[in-house]
Structures are given as structure tokens and as C-alpha cells.
VOBARO-303837 format. One record per residue (C-alpha): z, y, x; residue in one letter; residue number from 1. Coordinates in steps of 0.001 Angstrom, whole numbers. Example, Ala and Ser with C-alpha at 12.3 -4.5 7.8 and 13.67 -1.06 7.14 Angstrom:
BEGIN
       zz       yy       xx  rest   nr
     7800    -4500    12300     a    1
     7140    -1060    13670     s    2
***
This chain:
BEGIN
       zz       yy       xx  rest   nr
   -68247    58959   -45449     x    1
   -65086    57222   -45772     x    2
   -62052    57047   -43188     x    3
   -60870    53854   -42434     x    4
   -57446    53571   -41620     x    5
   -56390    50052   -39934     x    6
   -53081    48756   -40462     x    7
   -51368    46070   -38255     x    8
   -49734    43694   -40094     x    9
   -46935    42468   -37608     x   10
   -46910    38859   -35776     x   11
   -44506    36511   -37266     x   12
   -41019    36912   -35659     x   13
   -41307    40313   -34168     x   14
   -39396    41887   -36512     x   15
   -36380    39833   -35832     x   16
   -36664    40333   -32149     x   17
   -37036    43612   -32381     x   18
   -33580    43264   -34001     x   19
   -31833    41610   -31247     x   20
   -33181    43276   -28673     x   21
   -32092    46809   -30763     x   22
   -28469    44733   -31080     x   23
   -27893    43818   -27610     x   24
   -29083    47178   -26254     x   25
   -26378    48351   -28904     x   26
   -23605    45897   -27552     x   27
   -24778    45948   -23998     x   28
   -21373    47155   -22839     x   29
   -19845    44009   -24722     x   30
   -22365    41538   -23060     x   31
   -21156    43091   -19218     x   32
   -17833    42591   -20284     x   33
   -17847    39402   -21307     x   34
   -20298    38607   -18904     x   35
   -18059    39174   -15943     x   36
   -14978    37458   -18087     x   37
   -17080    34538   -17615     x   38
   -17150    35312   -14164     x   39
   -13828    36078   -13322     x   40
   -12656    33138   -15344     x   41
   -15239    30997   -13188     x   42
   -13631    32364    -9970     x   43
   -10215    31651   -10901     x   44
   -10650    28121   -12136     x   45
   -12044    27670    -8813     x   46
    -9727    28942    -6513     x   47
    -6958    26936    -8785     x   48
    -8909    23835    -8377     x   49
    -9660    24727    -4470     x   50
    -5710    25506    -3854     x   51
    -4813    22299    -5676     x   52
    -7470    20151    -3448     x   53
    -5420    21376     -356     x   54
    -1655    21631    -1444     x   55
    -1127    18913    -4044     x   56
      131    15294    -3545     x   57
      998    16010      -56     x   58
     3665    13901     1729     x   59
     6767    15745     3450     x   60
     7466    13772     6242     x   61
    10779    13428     8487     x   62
    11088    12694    11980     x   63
    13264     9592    12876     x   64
    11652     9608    16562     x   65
     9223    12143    18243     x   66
     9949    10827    21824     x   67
     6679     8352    22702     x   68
     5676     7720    25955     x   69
     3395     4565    26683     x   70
     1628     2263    23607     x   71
     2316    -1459    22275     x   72
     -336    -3606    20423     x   73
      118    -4276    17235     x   74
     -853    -7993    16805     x   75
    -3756    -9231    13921     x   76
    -4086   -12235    12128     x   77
    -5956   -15000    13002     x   78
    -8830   -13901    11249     x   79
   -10251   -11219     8265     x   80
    -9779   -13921     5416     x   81
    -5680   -14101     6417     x   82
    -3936   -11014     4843     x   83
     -697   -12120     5564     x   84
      556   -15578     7075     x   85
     3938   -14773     6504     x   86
     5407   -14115    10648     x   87
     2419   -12162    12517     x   88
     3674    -8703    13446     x   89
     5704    -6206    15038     x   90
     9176    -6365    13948     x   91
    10712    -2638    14815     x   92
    14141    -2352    14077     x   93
    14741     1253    12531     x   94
    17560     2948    10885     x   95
    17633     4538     7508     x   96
    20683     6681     5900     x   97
    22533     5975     3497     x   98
    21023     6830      -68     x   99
    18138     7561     1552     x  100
    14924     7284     -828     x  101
    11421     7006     1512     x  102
     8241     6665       33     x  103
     6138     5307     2907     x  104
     5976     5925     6878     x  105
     4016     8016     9554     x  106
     3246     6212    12655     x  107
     1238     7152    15932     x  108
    -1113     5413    16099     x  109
    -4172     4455    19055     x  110
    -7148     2744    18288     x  111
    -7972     2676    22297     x  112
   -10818     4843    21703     x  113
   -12519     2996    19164     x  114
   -13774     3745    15685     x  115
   -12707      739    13335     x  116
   -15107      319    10631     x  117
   -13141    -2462     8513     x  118
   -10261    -3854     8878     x  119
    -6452    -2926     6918     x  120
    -3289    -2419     8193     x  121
       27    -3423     6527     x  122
     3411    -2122     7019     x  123
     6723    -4093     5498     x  124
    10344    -2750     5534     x  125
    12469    -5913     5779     x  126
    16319    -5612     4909     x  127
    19000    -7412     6858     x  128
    18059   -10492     5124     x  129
    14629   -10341     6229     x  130
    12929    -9651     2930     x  131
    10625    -7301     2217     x  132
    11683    -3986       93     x  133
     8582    -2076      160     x  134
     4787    -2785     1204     x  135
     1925     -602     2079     x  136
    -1174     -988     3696     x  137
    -4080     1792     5517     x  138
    -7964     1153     5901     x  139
    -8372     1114     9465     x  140
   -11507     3071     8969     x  141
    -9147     6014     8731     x  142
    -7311     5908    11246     x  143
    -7905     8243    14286     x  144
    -7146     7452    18140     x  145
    -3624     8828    19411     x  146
    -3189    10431    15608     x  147
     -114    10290    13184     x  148
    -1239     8664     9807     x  149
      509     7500     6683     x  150
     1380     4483     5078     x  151
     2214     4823     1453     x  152
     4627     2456      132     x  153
     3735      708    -3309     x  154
     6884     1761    -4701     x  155
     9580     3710    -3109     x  156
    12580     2441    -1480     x  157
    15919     3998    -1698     x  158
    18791     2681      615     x  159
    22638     1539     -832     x  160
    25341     4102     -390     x  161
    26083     7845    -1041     x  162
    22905    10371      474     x  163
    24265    12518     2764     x  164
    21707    15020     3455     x  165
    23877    16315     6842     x  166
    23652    12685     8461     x  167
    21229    11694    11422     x  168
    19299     8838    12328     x  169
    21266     6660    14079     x  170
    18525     4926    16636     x  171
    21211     2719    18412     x  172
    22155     1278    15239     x  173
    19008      153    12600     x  174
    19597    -1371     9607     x  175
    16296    -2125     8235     x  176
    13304    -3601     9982     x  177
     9697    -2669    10260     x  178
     6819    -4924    10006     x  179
     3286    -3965    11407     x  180
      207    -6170    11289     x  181
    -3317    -5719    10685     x  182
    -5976    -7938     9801     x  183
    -9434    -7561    12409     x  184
   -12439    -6634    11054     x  185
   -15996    -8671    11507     x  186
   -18680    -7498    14061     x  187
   -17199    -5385    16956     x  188
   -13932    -4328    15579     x  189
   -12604    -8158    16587     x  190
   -12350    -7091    20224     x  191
   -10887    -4057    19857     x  192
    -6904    -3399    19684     x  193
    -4464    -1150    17411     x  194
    -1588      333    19275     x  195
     1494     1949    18307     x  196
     3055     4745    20297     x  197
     6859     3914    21614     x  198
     9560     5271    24092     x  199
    10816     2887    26735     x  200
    14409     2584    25328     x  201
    15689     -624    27072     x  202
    18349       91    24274     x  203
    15797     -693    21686     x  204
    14410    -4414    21635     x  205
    11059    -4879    19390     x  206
     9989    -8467    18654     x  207
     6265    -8960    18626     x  208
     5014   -12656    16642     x  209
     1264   -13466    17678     x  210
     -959   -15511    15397     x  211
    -1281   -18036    17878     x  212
     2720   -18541    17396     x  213
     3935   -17159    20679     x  214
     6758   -14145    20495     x  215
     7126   -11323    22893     x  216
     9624    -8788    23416     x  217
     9456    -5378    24023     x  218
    11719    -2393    24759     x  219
    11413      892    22954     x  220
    11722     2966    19992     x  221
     8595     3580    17763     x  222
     7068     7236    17319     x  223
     8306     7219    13698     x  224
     8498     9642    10779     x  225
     9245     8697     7352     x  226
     7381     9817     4019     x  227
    10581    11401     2169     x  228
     9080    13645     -443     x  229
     5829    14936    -2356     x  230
     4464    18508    -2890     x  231
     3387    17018    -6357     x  232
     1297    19287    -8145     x  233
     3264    22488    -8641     x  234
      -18    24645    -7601     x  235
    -1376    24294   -11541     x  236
     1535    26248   -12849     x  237
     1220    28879   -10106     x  238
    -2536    29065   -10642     x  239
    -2670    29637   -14612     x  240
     -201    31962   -14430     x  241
    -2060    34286   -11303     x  242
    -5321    33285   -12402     x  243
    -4284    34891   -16405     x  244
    -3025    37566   -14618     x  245
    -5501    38278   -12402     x  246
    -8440    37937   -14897     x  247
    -6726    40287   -17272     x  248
    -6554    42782   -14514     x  249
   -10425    42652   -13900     x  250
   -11766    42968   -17222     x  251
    -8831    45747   -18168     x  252
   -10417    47316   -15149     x  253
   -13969    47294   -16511     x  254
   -12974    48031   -20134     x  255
   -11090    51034   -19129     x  256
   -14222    52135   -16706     x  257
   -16966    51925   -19112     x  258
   -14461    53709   -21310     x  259
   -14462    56643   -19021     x  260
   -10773    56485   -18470     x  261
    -9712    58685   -15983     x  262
    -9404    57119   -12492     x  263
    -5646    56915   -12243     x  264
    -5155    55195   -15635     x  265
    -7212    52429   -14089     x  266
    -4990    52251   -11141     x  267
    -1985    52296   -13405     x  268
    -2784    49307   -15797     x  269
    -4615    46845   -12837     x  270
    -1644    47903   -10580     x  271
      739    46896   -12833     x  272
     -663    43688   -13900     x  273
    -1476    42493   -10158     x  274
     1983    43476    -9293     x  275
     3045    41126   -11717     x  276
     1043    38711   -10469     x  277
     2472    39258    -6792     x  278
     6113    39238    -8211     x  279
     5557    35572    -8898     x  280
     3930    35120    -5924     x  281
     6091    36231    -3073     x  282
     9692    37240    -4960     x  283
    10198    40596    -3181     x  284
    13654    39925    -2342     x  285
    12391    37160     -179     x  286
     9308    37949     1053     x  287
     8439    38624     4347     x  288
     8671    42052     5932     x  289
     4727    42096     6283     x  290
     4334    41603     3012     x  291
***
């Protein structure tokens, strides 16, 4: 009687992953690590991108005139096909400094408790010869009842003379004018109004040209700030350099743990490297007490 002995040949391809299974279970303290590099590198990215989305490109404004008490309409063309005829608008009279460089202008304005769906609104700064200097226009979709909002010049405009950066405005002298106008949208928005926010300065005299070629005038100072400045995009520096920082300092952590460094080593080289990171952050010389 014979004993058979059966051998199993193996299936095609479990050899080799019985190899990388044997080299990851090797290595699996290399795939954790770089595992959560990926994810601390994910984080970081995000939080730079996040922190750019809210800090970057954002105007610095300056107030020429925060006293508003009562609104004026701001008068449209004839119709949405005019853009510009040329005279419709409200002429403001406003002063800038000398050497001053602006970049746009922050108005209050009132939609009268209406949502504009179409509709654009242009904004002109005239010199003393009357010609424009600088143009910029705002979808009046955007634009929210009783709500500062921002007209971007096309290209900045920067006033004759020596900047002082110690000088005021000067309200009962302008030397530059500025010209609103919108044009109406179809459908409802034609019988609704924009308004601008003013004082009641008799001091102040505002010219307001119709479409229909009458001319009123009006007393008062516009609620005015002007676009001087722009954060630009200095949050990408700050965030490669805390978010290097920051990831070395996570998977230094790690390395060291699964290394079974003692517990104050690990506190040494993450403290170090975050305080780094905070150095840059908030100078310590500067920073606030509760810091």
C-alpha cells in the first residue's frame, strides 16, 4: 500500500504577494509615517489656501466722511442699452491730498430695500477740467441695502504734489469730482432706485444731471471712503514657511515616538520647531501680553 503525498503547486502570483505583503508588514512603520506626511502636508496646504481665500487682495480703505444722515438718488440712464451718455450722474465734489495714490472708492450705498438682479454702476473721478482720471464700475447684483461696497478703479490714480501722510481731508475745499450713475436693469429692477448716503452740509453743493436733461442740486457731503491700499498676497510666504515648520514638527513627533524616544526628547525637538514657527508668527517683542 502506497502513501500518497499531495503537493500544492501554488496559484500564479501568490508568491509575489506574499512578498509585499511580508515587505509592507516589514516597512509598516515607514508607510504610517509617510502616511500621515501626506496628511499633514494635506492639512497645511489647506489652511494656506483657506487663510489666503480670506486675507489676500483685500482693499484698505480710508475714511474721507463717516457723517451720513438722510439718502440721495443716484440717477440712471435712459435705458439698459446706454452705458454712458456722457452728463447723467451725480457730480460730488470731494477732496483728495496731495500725492495721494487711491485705487477705487467705498460708498454707502441703499438699494431702498430691493434686491437688484442686473443692472451696473459706474463711478468717474473728474479733475478740475472735468475729465475723467479713473473709471470703475459694480454689478448691482452685489450690492446690499444701507451697506458700504467698493468700486475698483481700472487703474489707480495718484494726485500732483508732495504726499504728506500727516494731512487731512479738507471737505470745504474738493479738488476732484465724483461721478455716480448706473444703468437700470430690465424686468422689476426699472422701478426701483439706488441711493447714496450723505450729510446735510449746506456747505457742500452736489449737482445731480437726469437723463431726461433736467439738473438738481443738493446739499451734503457723501458717506465716502477711499480704496488706498491692498493686503496683496503676503499670506503665501507666511504659510510655506509655518506650514514647513509645522509639518516637520508632526512627523519629527511620530518618528521620534515609534522610535521609543523618551517623552521629553519629543517635547524638546516639536517644541523647538513650533517655537520657531511662532517666532515668525507673533515677534515676541511685539506680541500681545496674552500671547
Amino acid at each position: 500500500m502506497y502513501n500518497k503525498t499531495v503537493c500544492k503547486q501554488p496559484k500564479a502570483g501568490e508568491g509575489f504577494m506574499q512578498k509585499i505583503k511580508d515587505f509592507c508588514k516589514r516597512h509598516r512603520l515607514l508607510w504610517l509615517t509617510l502616511l500621515l506626511a501626506l496628511a499633514a502636508a494635506a492639512v497645511a496646504a489647506w489652511a494656506g489656501f483657506d487663510l489666503g481665500q480670506r486675507v489676500d487682495n483685500q482693499p484698505v480703505y480710508e475714511i474721507v466722511n463717516d457723517d451720513y444722515t438722510r439718502t440721495v438718488v443716484i440717477p440712471a440712464t435712459a435705458d439698459a442699452a446706454t452705458q454712458d451718455d456722457g452728463t447723467t450722474g451725480l457730480y460730488l465734489p470731494v477732496p483728495l491730498k496731495s500725492g495721494q495714490r487711491i485705487y477705487g472708492v467705498r460708498l454707502d450705498l441703499t438699494t431702498h430695500n430691493w434686491a437688484f438682479r442686473q443692472g451696473t454702476l459706474y463711478a468717474a473721478l473728474l479733475d478740475a477740467d472735468g475729465n475723467a482720471v479713473a473709471n470703475g464700475e459694480l454689478d448691482c447684483i452685489t450690492i446690499k441695502d444701507d451697506t458700504f461696497a467698493a468700486i475698483t478703479f481700472d487703474v489707480p490714480y495718484t494726485a500732483p504734489g508732495t504726499a504728506d501722510a500727516e494731512a487731512d481731508y479738507d471737505l470745504a475745499n474738493p479738488n476732484m469730482t465724483l461721478r455716480l450713475w448706473y444703468t437700470p436693469g430690465d424686468d422689476w429692477d426699472v422701478y426701483h432706485l439706488l441711493g447714496l448716503w450723505t450729510d446735510a452740509d449746506t456747505s457742500q453743493q452736489m449737482t445731480r444731471r437726469n437723463a431726461n436733461g433736467t439738473t438738481d442740486s443738493i446739499v451734503g457731503h457723501p458717506a465716502l471712503q477711499y480704496v488706498v491700499n491692498d493686503s496683496g498676497s503676503w499670506s503665501h510666504v507666511i504659510s510655506r514657511l509655518l506650514g514647513v515648520l509645522t509639518f516637520a514638527a508632526v512627523v519629527a513627533g511620530f518618528i521620534l515616538l515609534t522610535h521609543r524616544a523618551k517623552l521629553w526628547q519629543v517635547v524638546l525637538v516639536c517644541g523647538a520647531v513650533l517655537g520657531v514657527a511662532f517666532a515668525f508668527l507673533t515677534p515676541p517683542l511685539v506680541g500681545p501680553d496674552e500671547y
